[in-house]
C-alpha positions as CSV (number, residue, x, y, z in Angstrom):
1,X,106.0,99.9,103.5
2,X,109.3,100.0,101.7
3,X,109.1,98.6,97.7
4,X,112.4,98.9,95.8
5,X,114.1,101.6,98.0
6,X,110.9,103.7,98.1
7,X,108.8,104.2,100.8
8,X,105.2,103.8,99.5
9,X,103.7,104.4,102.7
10,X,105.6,108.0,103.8
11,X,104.5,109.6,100.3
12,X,101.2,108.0,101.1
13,X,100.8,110.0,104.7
14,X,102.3,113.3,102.6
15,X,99.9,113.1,99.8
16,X,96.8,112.9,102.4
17,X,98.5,115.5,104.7
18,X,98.1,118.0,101.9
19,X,94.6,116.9,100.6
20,X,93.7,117.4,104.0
21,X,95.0,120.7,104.5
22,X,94.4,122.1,101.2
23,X,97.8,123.0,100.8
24,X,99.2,121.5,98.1
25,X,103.1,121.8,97.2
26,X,103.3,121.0,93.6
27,X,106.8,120.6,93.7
28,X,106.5,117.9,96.2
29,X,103.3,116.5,94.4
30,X,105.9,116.6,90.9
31,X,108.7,114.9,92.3
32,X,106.3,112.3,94.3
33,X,104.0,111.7,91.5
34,X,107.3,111.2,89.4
35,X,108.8,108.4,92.0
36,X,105.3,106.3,92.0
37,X,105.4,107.0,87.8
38,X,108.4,105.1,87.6
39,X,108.2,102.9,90.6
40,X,106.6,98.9,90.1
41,X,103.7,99.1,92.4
42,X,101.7,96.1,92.9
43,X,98.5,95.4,93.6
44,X,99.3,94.8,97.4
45,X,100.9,98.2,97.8
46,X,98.0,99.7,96.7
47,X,95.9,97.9,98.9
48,X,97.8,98.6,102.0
49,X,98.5,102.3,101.2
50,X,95.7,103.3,99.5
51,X,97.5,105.0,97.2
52,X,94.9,105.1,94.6
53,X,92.2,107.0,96.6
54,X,94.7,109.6,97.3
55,X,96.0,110.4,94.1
56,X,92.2,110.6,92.8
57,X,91.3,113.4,95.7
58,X,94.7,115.0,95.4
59,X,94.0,115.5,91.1
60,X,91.0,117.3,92.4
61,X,93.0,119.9,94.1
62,X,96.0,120.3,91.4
63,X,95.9,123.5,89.4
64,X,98.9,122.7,87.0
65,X,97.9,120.8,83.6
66,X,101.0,118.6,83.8
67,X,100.4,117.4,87.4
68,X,96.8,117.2,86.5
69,X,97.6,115.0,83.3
70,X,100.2,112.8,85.6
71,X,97.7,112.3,88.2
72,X,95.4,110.9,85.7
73,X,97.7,109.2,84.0
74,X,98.3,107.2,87.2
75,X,95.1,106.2,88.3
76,X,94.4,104.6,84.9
77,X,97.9,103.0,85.0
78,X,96.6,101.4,88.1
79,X,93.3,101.2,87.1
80,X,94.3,98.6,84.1
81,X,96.6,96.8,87.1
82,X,93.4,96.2,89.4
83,X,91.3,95.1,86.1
84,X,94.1,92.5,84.5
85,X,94.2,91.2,88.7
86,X,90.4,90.8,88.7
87,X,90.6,89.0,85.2
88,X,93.1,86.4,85.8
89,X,91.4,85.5,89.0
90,X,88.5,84.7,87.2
91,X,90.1,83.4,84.3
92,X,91.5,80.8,87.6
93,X,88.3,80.5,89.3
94,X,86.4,79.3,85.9
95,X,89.4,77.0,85.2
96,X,88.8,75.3,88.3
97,X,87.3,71.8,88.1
98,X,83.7,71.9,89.1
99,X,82.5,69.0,91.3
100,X,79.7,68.2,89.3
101,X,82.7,66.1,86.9
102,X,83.3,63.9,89.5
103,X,81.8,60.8,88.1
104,X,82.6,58.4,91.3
105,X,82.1,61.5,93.5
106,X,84.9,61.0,95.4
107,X,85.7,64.9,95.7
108,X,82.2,66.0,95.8
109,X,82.1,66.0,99.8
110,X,84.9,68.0,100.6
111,X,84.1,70.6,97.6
112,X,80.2,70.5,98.8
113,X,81.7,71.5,102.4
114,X,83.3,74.4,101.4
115,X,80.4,75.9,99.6
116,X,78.4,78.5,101.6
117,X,74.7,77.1,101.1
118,X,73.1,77.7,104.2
119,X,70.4,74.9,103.1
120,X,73.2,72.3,103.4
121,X,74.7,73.5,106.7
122,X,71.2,73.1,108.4
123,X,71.0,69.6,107.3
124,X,74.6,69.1,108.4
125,X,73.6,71.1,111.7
126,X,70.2,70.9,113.1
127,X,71.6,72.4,116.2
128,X,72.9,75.7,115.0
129,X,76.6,74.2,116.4
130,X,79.7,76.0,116.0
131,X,80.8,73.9,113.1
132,X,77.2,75.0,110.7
133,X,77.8,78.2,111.5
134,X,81.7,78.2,110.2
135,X,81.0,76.6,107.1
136,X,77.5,79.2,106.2
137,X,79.7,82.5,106.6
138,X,82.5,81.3,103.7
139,X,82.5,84.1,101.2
140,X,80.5,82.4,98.3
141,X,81.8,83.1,94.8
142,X,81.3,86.3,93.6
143,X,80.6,86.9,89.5
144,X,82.3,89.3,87.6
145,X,79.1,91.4,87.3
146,X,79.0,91.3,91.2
147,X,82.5,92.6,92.0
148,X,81.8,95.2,89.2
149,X,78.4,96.4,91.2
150,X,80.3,95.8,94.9
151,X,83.5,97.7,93.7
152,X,84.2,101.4,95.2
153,X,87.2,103.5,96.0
154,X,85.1,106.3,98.0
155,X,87.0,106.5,101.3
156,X,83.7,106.9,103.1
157,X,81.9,103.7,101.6
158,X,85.2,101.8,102.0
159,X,85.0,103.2,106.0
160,X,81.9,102.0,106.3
161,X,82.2,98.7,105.2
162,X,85.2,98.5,107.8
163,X,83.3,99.8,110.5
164,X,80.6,96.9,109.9
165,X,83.0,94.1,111.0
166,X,81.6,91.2,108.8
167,X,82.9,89.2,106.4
168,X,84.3,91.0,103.5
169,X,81.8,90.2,100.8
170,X,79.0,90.6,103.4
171,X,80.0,93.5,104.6
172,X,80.0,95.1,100.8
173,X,76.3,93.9,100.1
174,X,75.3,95.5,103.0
175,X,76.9,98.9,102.5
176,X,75.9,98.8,98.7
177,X,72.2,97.7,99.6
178,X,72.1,100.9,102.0
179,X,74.1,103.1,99.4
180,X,71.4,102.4,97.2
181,X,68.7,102.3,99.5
182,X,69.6,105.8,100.4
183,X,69.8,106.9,96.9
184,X,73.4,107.1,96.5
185,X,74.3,109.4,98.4
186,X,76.6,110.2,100.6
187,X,74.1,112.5,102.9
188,X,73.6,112.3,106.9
189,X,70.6,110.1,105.6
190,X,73.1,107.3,104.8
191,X,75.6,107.7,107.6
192,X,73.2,107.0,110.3
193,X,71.6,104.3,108.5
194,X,75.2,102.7,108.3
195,X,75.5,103.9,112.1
196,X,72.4,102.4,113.2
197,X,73.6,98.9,111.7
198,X,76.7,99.1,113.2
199,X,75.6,99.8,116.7
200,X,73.1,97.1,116.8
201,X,75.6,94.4,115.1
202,X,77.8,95.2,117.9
203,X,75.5,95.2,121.2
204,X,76.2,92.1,123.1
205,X,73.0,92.2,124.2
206,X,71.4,91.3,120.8
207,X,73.1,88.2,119.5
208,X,70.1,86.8,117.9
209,X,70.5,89.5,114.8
210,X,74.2,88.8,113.9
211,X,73.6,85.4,114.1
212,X,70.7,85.6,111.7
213,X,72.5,88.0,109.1
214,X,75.4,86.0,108.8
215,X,73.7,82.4,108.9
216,X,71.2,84.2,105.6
217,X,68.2,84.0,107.6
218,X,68.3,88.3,106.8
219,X,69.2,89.1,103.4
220,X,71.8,92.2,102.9
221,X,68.9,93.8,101.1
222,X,66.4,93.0,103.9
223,X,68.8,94.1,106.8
224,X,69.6,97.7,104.5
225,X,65.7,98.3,105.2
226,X,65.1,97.1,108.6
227,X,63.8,99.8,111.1
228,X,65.3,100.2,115.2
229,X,62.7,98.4,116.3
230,X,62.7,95.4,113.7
231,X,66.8,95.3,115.2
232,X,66.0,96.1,118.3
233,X,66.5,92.7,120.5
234,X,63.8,90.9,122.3
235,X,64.9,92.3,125.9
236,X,64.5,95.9,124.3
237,X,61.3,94.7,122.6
238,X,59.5,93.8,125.9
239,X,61.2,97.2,127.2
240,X,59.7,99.6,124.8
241,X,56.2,97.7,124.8
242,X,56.5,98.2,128.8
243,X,57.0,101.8,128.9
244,X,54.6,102.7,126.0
245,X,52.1,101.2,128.4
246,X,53.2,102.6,130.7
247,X,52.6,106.0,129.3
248,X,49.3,105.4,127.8
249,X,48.2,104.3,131.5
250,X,49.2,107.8,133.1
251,X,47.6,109.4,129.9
252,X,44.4,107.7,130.7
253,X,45.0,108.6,134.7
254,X,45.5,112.2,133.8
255,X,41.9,111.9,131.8
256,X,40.1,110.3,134.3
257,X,41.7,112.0,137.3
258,X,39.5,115.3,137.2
259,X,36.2,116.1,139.0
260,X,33.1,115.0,137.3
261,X,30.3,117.6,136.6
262,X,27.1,117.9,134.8
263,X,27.5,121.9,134.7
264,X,29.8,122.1,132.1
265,X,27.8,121.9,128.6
266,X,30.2,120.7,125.6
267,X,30.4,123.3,123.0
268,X,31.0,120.2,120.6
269,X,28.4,117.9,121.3
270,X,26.4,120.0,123.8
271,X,26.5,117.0,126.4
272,X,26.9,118.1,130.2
273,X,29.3,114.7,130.8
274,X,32.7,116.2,131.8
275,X,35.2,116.5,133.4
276,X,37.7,119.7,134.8
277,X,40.9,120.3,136.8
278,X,41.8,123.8,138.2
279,X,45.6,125.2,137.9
280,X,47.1,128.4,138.6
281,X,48.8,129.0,135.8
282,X,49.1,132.6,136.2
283,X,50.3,134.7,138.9
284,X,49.0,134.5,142.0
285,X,46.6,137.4,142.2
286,X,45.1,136.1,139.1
287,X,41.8,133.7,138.8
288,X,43.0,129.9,138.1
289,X,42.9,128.3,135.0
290,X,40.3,125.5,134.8
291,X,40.7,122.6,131.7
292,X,37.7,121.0,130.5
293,X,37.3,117.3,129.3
294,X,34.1,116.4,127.8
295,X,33.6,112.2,128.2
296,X,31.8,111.9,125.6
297,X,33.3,112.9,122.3
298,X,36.5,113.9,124.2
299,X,37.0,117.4,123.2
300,X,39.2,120.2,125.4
301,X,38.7,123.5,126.1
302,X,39.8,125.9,129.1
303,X,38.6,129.1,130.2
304,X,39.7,131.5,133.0
């Protein structure tokens, strides 16, 4: 991306290059930081460069004051940019007229349409069609206090809300509800419970759960929490409850399988009800190993 004769995006790739490699060239950082000090970046360019998050992790690595103090000087140079953005779209957004001062209510349909109220679009839609479902995954408007809680520059949180494929704004609540879920941290702990979302948003085979997160019928907050098997689809459901008894029936063969004697006295109980099985588990020239089951209180014991 070329702004003004200077290619944003090529000191973008160096800066990373050297965070990345932990070789920093201050020389190359000086005359680079100077360029974007005197250059008119927008909000866009940051945006598609990411400018911002690599100048932060770069400072961290700079051992000269001056670059240091330039560095910082930067991000709140860009920092105040992204803030006076934020406040003139609300400033727009609360100048807006609401549909409520329509008096003949000749605007309120097509305003009411546009708003993401999932109670409306099941009135609308009875049917779940196509059209419902368009209308309930419009980003709804977002407060100032809300952007300010959603907003993050970590490259891992920001890769994260990318890898969830949703709408924008959906795809922030969800990361931030696991963020916080996790404890704010950035531990293996949070990763796969990003990881674990991701895989099941994106199995074909379970079309019922994206449909219900981004129709509201699972809250961001509720989804954040939600075990595998809570996820899990009804096809895997049914599989799982299959081979769990499945297992318990060959536990219960295995238990039942032995010969019965009345020889055998339970040091627990002192009952002669069991049951034993025989298995060399030695060497061959060595006595077998036979494993007791008592049928009554169901202790084990084996002896030689």
């Amino acid at each position: 991306m070329s702004v003004d004769g200077i290619d944003y995006q090529r000191i973008a790739k160096k800066l990373e290059k050297m965070t990345t490699k932990n070789k920093i060239d201050e020389a190359k950082v000086a005359r680079y930081l100077s360029q974007l000090r005197e250059a008119s970046i927008t909000i866009a360019v940051l945006q598609k460069t990411g400018l911002g998050i690599i100048v932060n992790r770069l400072r961290r690595g700079l051992k000269s004051d001056t670059l240091l103090s330039e560095a910082r000087q930067l991000i709140k140079k860009w920092k105040k940019l992204l803030d006076s953005a934020q406040q003139q779209q609300q400033a727009a957004a609360a100048a807006a007229p609401s549909p409520t001062a329509d008096e003949n209510g000749s605007g309120a349909d097509t305003t009411e349409a546009k708003r993401p109220r999932v109670d409306a679009d099941e009135e609308a839609s009875p049917n779940g069609s196509s059209e419902g479902a368009t209308t309930a995954i419009a980003a709804p408007a977002v407060t100032f206090k809300e952007s300010e809680r959603l907003r993050t520059t970590d490259s891992v949180r920001l890769k994260c809300r990318e890898m969830l494929q949703q709408p924008n704004y959906l795809a922030a609540e969800i990361e931030t509800c696991v963020h916080l879920e996790t404890g704010s941290k950035l531990d293996m702990k949070y990763k796969n419970r990003i990881r674990s979302r991701v895989m099941n948003l994106r199995d074909t085979k379970n079309p019922n759960l994206r449909y219900c997160v981004l129709m509201g019928n699972i809250s961001p907050a509720q989804f954040a929490k939600m075990s595998a098997e809570e996820m899990a689809s009804d096809d895997m459901r049914k599989l799982r409850e299959r081979l769990t008894k499945e297992a318990i029936d060959d536990h219960q063969m295995s238990m039942n399988s032995g010969t019965s004697t009345d020889m055998l006295k339970c040091g627990k109980c002192k009952k002669n009800n069991c049951t034993y099985n025989q298995l060399q588990t030695r060497s061959a020239d060595e006595p077998m190993t036979t494993f007791v089951l008592c049928n009554e209180c169901g202790h084990r014991w084996k002896f030689n």
